[in-house]
KOLTORGU-774687 format. One record per atom (N, C-alpha, C): y, z, x; atom name; residue in three letters. Coordinates in steps of 0.2 Angstrom, whole numbers, plus 5000, padded with zeros to 4 digits. Layout:
{{Y, Z, X}, 'CA', 'ala'},
...
//
This chain:
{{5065, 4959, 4875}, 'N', 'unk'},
{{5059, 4956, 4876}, 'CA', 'unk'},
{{5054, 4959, 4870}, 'C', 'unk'},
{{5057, 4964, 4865}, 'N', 'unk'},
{{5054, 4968, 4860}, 'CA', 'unk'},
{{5047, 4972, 4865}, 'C', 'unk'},
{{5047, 4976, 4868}, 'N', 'unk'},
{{5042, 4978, 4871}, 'CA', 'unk'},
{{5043, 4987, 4872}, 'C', 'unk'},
{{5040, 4990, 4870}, 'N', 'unk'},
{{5042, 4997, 4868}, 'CA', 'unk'},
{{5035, 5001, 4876}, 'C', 'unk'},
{{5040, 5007, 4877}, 'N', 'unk'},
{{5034, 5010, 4882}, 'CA', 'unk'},
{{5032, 5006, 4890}, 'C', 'unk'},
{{5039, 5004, 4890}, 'N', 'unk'},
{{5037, 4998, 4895}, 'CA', 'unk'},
{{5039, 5005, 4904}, 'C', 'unk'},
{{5034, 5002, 4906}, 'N', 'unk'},
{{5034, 5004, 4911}, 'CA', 'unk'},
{{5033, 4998, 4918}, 'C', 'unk'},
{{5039, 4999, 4923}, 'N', 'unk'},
{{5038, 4993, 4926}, 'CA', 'unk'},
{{5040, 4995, 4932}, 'C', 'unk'},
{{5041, 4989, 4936}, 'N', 'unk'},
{{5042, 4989, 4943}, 'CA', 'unk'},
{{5046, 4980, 4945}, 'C', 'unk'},
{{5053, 4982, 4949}, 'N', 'unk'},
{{5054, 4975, 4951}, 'CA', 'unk'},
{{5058, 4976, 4958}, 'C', 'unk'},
{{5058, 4972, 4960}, 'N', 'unk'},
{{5065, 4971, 4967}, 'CA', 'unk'},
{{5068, 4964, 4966}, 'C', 'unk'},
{{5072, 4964, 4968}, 'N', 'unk'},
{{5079, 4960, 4970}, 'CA', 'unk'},
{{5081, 4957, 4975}, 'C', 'unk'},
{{5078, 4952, 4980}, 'N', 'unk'},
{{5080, 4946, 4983}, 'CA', 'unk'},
{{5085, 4944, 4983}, 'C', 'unk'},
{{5092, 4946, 4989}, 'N', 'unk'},
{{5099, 4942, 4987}, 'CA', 'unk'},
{{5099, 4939, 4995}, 'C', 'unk'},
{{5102, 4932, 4993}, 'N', 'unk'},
{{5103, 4928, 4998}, 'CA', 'unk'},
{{5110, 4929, 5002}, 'C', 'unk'},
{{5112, 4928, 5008}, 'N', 'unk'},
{{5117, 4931, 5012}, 'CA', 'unk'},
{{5120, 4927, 5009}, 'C', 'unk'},
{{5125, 4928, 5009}, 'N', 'unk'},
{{5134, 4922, 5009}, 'CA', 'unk'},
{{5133, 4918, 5001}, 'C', 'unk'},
{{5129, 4922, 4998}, 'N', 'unk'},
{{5127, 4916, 4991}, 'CA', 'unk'},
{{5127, 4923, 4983}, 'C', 'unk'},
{{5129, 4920, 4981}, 'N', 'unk'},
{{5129, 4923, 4973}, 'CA', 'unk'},
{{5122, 4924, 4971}, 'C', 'unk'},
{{5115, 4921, 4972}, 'N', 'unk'},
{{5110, 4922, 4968}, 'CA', 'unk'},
{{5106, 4924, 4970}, 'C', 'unk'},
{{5102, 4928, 4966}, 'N', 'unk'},
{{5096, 4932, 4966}, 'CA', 'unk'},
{{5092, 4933, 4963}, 'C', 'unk'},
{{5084, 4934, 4966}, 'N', 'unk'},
{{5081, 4930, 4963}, 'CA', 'unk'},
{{5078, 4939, 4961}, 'C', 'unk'},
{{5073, 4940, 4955}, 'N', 'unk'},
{{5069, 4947, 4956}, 'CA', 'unk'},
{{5064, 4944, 4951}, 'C', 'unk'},
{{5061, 4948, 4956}, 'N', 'unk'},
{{5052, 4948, 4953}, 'CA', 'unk'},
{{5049, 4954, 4952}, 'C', 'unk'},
{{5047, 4955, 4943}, 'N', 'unk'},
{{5045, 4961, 4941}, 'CA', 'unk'},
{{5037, 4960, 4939}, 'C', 'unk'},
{{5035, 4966, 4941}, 'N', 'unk'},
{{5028, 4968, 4937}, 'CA', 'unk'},
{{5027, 4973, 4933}, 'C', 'unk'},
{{5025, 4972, 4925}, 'N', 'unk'},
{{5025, 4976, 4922}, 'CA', 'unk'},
{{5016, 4981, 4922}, 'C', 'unk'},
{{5018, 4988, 4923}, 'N', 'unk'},
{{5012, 4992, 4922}, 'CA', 'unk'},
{{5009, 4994, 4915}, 'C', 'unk'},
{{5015, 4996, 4911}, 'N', 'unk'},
{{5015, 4995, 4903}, 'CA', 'unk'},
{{5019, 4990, 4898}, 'C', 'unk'},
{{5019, 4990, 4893}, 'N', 'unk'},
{{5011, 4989, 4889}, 'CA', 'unk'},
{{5006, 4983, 4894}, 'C', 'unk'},
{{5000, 4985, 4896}, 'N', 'unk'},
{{4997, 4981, 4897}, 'CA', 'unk'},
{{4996, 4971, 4896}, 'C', 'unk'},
{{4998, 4968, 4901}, 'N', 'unk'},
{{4998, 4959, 4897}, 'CA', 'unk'},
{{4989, 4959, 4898}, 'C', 'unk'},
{{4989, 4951, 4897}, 'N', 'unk'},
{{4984, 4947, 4897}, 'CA', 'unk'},
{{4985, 4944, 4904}, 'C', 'unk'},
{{4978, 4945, 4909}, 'N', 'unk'},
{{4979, 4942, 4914}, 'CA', 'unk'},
{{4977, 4931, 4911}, 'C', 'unk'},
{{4980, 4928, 4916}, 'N', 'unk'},
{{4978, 4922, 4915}, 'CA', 'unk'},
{{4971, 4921, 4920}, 'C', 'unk'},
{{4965, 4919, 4919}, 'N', 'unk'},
{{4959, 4918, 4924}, 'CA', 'unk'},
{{4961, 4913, 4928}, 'C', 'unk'},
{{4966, 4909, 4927}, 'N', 'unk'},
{{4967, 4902, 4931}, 'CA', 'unk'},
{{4975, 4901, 4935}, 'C', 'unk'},
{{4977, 4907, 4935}, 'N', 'unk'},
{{4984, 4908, 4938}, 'CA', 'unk'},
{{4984, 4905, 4946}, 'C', 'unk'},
{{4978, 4907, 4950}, 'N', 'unk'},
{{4981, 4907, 4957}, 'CA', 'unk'},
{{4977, 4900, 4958}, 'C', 'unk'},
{{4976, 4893, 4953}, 'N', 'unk'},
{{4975, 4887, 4954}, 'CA', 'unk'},
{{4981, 4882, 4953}, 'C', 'unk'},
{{4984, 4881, 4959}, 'N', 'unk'},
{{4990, 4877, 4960}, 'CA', 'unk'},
{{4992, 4872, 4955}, 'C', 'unk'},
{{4986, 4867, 4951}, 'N', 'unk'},
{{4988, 4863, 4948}, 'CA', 'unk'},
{{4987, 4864, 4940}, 'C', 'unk'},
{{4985, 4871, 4938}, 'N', 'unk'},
{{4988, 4872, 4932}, 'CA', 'unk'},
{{4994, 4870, 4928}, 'C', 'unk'},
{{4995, 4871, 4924}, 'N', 'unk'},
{{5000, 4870, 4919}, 'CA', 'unk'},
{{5002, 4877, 4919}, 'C', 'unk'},
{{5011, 4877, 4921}, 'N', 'unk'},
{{5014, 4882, 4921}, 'CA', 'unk'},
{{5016, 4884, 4928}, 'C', 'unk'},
{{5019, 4892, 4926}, 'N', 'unk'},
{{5022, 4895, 4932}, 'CA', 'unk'},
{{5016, 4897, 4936}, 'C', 'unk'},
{{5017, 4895, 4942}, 'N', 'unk'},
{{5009, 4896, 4950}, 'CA', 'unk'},
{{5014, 4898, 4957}, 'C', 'unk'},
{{5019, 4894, 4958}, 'N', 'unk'},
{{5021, 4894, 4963}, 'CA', 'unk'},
{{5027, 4897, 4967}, 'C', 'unk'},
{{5032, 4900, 4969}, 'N', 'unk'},
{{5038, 4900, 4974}, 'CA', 'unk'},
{{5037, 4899, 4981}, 'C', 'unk'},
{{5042, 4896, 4983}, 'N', 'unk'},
{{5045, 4895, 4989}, 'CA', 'unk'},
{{5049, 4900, 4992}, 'C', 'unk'},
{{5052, 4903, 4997}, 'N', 'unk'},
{{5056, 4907, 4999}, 'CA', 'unk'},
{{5057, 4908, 5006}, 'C', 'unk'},
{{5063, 4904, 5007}, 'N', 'unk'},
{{5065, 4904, 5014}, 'CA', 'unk'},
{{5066, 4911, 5018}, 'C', 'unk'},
{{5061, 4909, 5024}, 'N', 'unk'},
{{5062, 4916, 5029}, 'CA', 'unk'},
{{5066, 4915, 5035}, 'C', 'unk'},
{{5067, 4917, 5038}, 'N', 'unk'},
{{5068, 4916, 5046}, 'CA', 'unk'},
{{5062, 4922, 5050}, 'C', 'unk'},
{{5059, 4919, 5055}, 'N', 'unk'},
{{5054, 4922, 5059}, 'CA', 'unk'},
{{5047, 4923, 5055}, 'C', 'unk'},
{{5045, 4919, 5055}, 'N', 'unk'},
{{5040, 4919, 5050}, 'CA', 'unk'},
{{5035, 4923, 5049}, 'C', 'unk'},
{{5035, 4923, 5058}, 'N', 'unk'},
{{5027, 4925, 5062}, 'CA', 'unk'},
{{5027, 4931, 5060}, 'C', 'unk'},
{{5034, 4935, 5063}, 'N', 'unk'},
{{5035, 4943, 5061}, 'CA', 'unk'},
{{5034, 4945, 5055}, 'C', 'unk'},
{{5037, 4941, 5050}, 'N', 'unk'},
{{5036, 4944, 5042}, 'CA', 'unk'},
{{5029, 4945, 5041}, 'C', 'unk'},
{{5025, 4939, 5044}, 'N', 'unk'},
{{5018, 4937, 5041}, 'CA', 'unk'},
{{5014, 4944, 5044}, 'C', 'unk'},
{{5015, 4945, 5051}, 'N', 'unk'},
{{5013, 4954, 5053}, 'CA', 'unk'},
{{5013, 4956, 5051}, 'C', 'unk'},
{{5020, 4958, 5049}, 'N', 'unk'},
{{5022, 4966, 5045}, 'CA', 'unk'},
{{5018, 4965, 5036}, 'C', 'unk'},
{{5016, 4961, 5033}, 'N', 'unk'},
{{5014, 4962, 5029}, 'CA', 'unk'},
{{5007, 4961, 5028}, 'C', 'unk'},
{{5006, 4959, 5033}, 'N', 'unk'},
{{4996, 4960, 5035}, 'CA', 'unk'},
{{4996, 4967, 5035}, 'C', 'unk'},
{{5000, 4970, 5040}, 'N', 'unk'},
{{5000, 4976, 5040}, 'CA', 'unk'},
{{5000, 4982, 5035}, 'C', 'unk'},
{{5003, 4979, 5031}, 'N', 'unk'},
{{5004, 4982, 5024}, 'CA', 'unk'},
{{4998, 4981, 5020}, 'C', 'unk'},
{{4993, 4976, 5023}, 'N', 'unk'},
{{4987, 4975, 5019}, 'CA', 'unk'},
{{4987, 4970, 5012}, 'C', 'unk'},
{{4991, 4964, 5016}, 'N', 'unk'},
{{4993, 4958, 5011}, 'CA', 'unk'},
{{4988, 4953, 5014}, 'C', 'unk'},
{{4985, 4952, 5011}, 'N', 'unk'},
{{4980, 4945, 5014}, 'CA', 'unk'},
{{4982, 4938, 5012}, 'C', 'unk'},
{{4983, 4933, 5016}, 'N', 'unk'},
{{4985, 4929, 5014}, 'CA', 'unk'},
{{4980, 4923, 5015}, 'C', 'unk'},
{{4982, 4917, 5011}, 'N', 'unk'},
{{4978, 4911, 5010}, 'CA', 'unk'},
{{4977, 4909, 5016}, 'C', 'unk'},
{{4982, 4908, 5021}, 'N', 'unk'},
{{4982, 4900, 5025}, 'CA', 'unk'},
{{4986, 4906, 5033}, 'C', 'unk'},
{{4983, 4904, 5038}, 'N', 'unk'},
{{4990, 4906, 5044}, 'CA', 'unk'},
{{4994, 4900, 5043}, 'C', 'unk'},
{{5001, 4905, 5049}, 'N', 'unk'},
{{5007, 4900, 5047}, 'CA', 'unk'},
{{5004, 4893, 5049}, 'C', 'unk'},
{{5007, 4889, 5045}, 'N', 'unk'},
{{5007, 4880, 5048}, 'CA', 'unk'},
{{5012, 4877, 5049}, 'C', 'unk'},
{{5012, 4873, 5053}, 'N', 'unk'},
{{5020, 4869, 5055}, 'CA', 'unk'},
{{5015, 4861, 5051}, 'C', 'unk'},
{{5021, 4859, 5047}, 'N', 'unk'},
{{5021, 4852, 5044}, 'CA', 'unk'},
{{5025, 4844, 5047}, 'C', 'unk'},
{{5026, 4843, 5046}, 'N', 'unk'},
{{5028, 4836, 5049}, 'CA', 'unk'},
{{5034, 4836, 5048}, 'C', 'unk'},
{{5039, 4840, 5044}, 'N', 'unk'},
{{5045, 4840, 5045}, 'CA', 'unk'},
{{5048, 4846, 5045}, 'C', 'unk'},
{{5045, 4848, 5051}, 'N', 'unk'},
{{5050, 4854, 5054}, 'CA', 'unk'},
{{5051, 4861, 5051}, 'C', 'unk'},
{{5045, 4862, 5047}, 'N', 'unk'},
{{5045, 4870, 5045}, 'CA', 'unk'},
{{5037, 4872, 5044}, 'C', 'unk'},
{{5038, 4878, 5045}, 'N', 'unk'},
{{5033, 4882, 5045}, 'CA', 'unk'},
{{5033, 4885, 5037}, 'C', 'unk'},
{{5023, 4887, 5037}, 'N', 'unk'},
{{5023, 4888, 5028}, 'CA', 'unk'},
{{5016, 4893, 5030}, 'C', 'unk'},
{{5016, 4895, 5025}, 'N', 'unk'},
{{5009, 4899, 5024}, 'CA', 'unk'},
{{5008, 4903, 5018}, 'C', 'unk'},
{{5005, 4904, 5014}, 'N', 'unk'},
{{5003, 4906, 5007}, 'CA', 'unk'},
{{5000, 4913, 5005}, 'C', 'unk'},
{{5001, 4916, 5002}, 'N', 'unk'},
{{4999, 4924, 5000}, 'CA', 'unk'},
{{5000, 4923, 4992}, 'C', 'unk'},
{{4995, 4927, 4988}, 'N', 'unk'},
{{4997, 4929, 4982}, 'CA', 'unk'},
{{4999, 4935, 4978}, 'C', 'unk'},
{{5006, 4935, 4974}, 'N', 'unk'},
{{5008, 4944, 4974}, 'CA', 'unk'},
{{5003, 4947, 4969}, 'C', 'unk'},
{{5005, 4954, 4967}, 'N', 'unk'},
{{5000, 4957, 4964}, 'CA', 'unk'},
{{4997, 4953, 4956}, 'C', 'unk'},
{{4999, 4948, 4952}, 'N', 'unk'},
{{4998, 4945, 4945}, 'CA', 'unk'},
{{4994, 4938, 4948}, 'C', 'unk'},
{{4994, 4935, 4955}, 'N', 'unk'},
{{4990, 4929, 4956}, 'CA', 'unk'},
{{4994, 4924, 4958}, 'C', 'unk'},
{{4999, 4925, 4958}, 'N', 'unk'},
{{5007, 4918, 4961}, 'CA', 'unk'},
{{5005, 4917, 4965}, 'C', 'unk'},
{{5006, 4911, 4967}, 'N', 'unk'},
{{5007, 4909, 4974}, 'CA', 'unk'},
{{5013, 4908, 4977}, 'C', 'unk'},
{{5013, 4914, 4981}, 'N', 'unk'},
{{5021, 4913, 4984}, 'CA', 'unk'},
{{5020, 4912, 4994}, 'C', 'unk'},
{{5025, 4908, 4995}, 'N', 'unk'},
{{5025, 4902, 5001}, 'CA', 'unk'},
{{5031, 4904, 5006}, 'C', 'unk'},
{{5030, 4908, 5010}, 'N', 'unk'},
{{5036, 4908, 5014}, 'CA', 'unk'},
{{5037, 4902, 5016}, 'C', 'unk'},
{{5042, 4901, 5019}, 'N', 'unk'},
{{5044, 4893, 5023}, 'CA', 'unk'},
{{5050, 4896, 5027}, 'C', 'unk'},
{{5048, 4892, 5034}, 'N', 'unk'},
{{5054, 4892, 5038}, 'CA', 'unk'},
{{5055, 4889, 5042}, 'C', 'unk'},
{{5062, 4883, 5039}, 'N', 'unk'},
{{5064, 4877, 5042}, 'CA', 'unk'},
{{5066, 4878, 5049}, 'C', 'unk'},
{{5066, 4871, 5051}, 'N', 'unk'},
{{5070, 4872, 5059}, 'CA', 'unk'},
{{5075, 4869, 5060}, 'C', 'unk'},
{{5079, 4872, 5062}, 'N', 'unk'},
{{5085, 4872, 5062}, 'CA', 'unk'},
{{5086, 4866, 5067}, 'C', 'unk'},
{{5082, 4864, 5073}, 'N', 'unk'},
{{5087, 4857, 5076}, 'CA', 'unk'},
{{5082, 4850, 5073}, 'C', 'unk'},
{{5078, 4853, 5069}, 'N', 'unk'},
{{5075, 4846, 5065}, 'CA', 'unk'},
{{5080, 4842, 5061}, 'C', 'unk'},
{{5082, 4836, 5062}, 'N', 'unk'},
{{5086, 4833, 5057}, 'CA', 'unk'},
{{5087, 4833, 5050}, 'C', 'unk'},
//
């Protein structure tokens, strides 16, 4: 990445029964450029993730609890999953979702 003095932080999302993982890093050093228009959905560019939860209600607690505010309470949509939106610390918007398992 040619980036010297980096100081950072990431975790590791691995999916059960599946080979891929997703990690989301936040760099503390070298300092970037924020974007002012990151957490408007119909930018140009990366805004978004999706991430299938199971329990949704419970995750969305525990990380209230943690002092994570989020966009929207959970919403159930017209085809059988539940959503709701929070931004991580750079401005993403990231979407739990949890489909229902007897929805066709």
């Amino acid at each position: 990445m040619n980036l010297s003095n980096v100081k950072a932080e990431y975790i590791v999302l691995g999916f059960l029964n599946h080979e891929t993982n997703l990690e989301l890093l936040t760099f503390h050093l070298p300092k970037g450029k924020k974007e002012s228009q990151i957490s408007i959905p119909n930018t140009i560019g990366y805004r978004h993730i999706a991430i299938e939860v199971t329990e949704i209600e419970e995750m969305v607690k525990r990380l209230k609890s943690k002092g994570i505010k989020f966009l929207s309470e959970v919403l159930n949509n017209l085809y059988g999953k539940k959503l709701c939106y929070f931004l991580d610390p750079e401005g993403i918007i990231l979407e739990p979702v949890e489909y229902d398992s007897s929805a066709g």
